[in-house]
N, C-alpha and C positions, 0 to 999 in steps of 0.2 A: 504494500500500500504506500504511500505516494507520500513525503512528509510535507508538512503544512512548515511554508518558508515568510519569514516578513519582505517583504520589499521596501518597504515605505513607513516612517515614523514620523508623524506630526505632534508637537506637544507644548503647551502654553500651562507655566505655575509660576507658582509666588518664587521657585527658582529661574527662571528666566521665560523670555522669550521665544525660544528655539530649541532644539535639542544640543547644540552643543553648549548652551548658556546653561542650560539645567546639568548639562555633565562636568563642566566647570565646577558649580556648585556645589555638587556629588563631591567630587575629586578634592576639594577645599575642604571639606568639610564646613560649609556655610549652610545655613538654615536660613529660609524665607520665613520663618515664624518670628513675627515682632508684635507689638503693641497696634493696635489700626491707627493710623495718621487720615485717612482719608473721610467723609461725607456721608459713605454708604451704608454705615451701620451707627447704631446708635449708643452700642456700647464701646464701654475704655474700660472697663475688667479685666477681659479676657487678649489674651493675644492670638494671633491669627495665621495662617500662611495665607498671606492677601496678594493678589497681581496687585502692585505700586498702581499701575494707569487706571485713571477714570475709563468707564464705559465706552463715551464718546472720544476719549483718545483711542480705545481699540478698535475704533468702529473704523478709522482710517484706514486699518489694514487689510480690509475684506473689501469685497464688492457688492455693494449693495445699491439700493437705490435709495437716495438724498432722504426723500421725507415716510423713508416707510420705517415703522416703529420696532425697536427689536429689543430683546431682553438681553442683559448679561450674559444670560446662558447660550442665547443663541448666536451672541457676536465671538465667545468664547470659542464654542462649536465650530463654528465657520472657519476661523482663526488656526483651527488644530488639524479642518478638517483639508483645506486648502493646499497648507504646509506637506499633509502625509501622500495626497494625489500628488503633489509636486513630484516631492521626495521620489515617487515610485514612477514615477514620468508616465502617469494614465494621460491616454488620450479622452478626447471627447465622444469617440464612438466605444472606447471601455466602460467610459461613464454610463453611459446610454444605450449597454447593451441589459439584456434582460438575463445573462450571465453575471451579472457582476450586483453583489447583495449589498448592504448597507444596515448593519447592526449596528445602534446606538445605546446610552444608557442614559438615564439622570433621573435623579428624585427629587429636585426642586426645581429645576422649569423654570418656568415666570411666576412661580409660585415667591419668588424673592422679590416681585413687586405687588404681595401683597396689604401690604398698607395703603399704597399708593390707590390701587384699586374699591379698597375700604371707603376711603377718603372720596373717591369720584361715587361710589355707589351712595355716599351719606348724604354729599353736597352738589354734585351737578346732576343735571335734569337728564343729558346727553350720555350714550354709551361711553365706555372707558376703552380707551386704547391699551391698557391692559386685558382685556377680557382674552384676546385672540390669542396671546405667547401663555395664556396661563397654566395649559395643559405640559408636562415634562416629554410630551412626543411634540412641540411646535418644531425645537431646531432642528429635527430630523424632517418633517415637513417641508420645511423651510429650503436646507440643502436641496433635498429631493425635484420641488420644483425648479431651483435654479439651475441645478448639472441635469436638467432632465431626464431625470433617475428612472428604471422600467425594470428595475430588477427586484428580488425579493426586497424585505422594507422589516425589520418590528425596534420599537425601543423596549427595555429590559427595567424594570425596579423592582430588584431586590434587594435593596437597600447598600450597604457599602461591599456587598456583592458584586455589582448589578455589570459593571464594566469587563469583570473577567469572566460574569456567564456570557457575556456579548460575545468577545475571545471565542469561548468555546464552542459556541451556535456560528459562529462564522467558520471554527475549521471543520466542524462537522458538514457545514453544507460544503466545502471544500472536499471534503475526504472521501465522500457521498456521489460527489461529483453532478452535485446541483449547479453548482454554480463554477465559474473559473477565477474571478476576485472576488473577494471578501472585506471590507472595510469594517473593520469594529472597534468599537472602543468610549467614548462617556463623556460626561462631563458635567460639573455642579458648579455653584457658585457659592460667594458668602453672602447670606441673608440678615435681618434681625429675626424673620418667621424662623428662617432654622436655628439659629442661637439658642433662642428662646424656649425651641423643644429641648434641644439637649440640654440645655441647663434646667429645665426640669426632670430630667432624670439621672442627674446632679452627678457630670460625668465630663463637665468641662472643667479645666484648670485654671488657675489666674496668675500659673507661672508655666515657660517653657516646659512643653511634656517629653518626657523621660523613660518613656516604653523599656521595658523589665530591668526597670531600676526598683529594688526592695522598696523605696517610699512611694513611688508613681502616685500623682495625685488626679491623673485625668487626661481626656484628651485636648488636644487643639483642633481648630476646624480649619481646613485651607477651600482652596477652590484651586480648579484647572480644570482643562481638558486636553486629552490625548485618544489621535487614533493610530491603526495598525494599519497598513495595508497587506494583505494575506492572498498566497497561491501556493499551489499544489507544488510545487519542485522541479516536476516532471514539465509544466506547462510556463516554469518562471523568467523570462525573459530580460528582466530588468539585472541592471549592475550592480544594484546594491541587493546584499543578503545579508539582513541582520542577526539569523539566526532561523533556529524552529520552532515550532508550537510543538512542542513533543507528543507531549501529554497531558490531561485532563481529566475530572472529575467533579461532580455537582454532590453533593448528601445533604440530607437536612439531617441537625444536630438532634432534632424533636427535645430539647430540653426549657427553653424558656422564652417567653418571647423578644428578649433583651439580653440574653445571659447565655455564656457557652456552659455545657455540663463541665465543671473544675476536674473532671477525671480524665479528659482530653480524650475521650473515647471517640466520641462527635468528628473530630480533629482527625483522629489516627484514619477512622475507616475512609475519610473520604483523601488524605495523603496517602492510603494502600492501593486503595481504586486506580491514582492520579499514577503513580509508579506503573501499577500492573496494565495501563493503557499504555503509557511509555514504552515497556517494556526492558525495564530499568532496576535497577534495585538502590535501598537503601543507601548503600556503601558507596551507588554512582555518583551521589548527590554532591557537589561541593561546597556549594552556599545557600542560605536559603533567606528570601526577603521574607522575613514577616508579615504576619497583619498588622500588630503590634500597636494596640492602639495607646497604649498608656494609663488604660482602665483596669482598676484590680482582677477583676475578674476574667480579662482579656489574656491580659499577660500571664496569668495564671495556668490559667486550660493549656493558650498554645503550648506555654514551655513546659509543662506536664508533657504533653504528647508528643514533644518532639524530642524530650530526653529519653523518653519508652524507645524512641524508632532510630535515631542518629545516635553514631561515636559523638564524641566532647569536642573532636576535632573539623568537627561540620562547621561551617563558619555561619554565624546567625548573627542579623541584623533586623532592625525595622527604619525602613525609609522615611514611615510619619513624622522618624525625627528631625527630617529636615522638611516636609513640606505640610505638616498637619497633615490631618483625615479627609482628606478632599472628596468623600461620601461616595456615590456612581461613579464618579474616575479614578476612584482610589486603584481598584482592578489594573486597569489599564492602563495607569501613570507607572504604577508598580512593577509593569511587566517589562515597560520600556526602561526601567531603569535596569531592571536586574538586563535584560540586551545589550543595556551599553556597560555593563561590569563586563560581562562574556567578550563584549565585543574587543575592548579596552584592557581586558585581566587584570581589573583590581578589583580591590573591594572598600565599598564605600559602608563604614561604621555606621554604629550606633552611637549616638550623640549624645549627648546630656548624662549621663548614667556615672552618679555617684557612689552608689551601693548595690549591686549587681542581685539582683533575681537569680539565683543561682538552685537547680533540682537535679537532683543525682549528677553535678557536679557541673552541670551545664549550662552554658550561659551566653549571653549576646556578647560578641567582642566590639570592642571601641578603638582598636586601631585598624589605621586603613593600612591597608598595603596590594602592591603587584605579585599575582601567585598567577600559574597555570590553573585552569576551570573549564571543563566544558559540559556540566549540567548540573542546573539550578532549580529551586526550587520556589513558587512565589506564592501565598497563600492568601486566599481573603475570605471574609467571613462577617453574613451582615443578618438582620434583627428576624427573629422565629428560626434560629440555626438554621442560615442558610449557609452552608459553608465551598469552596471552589477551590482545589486547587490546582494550579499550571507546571508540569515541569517545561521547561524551556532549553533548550541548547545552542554552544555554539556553532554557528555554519559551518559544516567540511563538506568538502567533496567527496 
């Protein structure tokens, strides 16, 4: 069977604008998690992985037309989406063929201009030009009519899931041989609507988070978007190959609607799945991106389950620590990161980590270094145990 190859990476976060600005970042070890300086939210408690630019600064970089109204999410979308067709040099009859799919994700939409919309619904008479992006499938919409898109279509929310089930329904219609490109991948924004849920379920921090560090007090929330572009091997014609989609797996934890089971049981079955679809073993594994969110409970399960399955010497990180939880693109920001470790052979730490979460003697490393690797492991895992994991490799001939 045929491996599922990247061609093409698009990606916009509070670490840069592009993929090599975010790999800079990686490689610095620099964090886009700061205090908000900007308009868009109403809180200064929490700190954030925020893209620096206003809306309408990013909106320069896309094409759209002058007076038509688009949401964060959707100028974000556009932004990442643009960059990874570049990247993999789609033509316009790729776009536009009914071969070629378009798997999205996100769980807040224009839902991050809900106040705004509040506010027109109380006080003017006239519909809201929020009503139309409010739904989280607009900027898949949106694309679709501009690259006059004919090919398969769905957006994904399962929460901080939601981008790497996208991944995985893009190689499957690949491996299936529905389709011949694949486009997958997410993208969220920062709201006060979203703040405001997770601080009620009192799981954000009001200092830089610290993913399986013994005190961890929470997470941070970022924004981005990042996509994939995806083909068969056999069918891939472009010059860049960033890598493979190896392997895959979906489980549900069935343990809480917010909470992973702390025995990591949840965890193990759907990383044996992800293996035994690879066809790979434990001991292939070199490094592994975390979920890693910085919540007791999180950091918990995963390292419970992955000291059962990995040597001490497996290298484990979570990337949250430099870009926050960025929710529906957490998946797919994740996966291009750990691509460009493979791609690059380093490894980019765990951050912030003053007293190490340490189980049966294992634990996240915080130095970066250049080592040989060629297959990783990237985990996500989002609300009513939905858990996914990716192994990925690097490209050989």
């Amino acid at each position: 069977m045929a491996k599922i190859v990247v061609s093409g990476i698009g990606v916009i976060s509070s670490l840069g604008q592009t993929l090599e600005e975010n790999r800079i970042s990686l490689k610095n070890g620099v964090t886009g998690i700061v205090f908000p300086n900007s308009k868009r939210t109403k809180s200064t408690q929490f700190p954030f992985g925020e893209i620096k630019k206003t809306t309408t600064e990013l909106r320069l970089n896309i094409d759209s037309k002058a007076d038509e109204f688009l949401s964060r999410v959707e100028v974000l979308s556009k932004i990442a989406f643009q960059d990874a067709i570049q990247d993999a040099n789609l033509t316009r009859e790729d776009l536009e063929s009914r071969r070629t799919a378009f798997i999205s994700a996100s769980t807040v939409g224009g839902m991050s201009n809900t106040e705004s919309l509040y506010k027109d619904a109380t006080e003017n008479e006239k519909a809201s030009q929020y009503i139309e992006t409010y739904s989280p499938s607009t900027h898949l919409q949106r694309i679709v009519k501009h690259y006059k898109m004919k090919g398969p279509t769905s957006v994904i929310n399962t929460a901080c899931s939601s981008s790497a089930n996208a991944i995985m329904l893009g190689a499957k219609l690949l491996q299936q041989n529905k389709v011949d490109i694949a486009i997958v991948g997410g993208v969220d924004c920062l709201s006060d609507f979203t703040i405001r849920g997770f601080n009620a379920l009192g799981i954000l921090t009001k200092t830089i988070c610290k993913p399986f560090d013994e005190n961890r007090e929470g997470l941070n929330l970022g924004e981005a978007a990042g996509y994939l572009v995806l083909k068969r091997e056999n069918l891939n014609s472009t010059r860049k190959k960033y890598g493979f989609i190896l392997g895959w797996a979906n489980t549900n934890d069935s343990f809480h609607s917010s909470a992973l089971n702390e025995d990591g049981s949840g965890i193990m079955n759907c990383i044996n799945q992800a293996l035994a679809n690879a066809e790979i073993k434990t001991s292939d594994i070199d490094f592994i991106n975390a979920h890693g969110t910085g919540t007791g409970n999180n950091d918990l399960a995963e390292l419970t389950a992955l000291s059962k399955m990995f040597s001490k010497e497996t290298l484990l990180s979570s990337t949250k620590s430099y870009s926050g939880h960025t929710l529906a693109a957490a998946g797919a920001l994740e996966c291009i990161f750990t691509l460009l470790a493979l791609n690059h052979q380093e490894f980019y730490p765990s951050l912030n980590i003053e007293n190490h979460l340490s189980i049966n003697g294992y634990r996240a490393s915080t130095v970066y270094k250049k080592f040989k690797s060629k297959y990783a492991l990237s985990n996500s895992f989002g609300f009513n145990g939905n858990c996914i994991s990716l192994v990925i490799s690097k490209y050989e001939n």
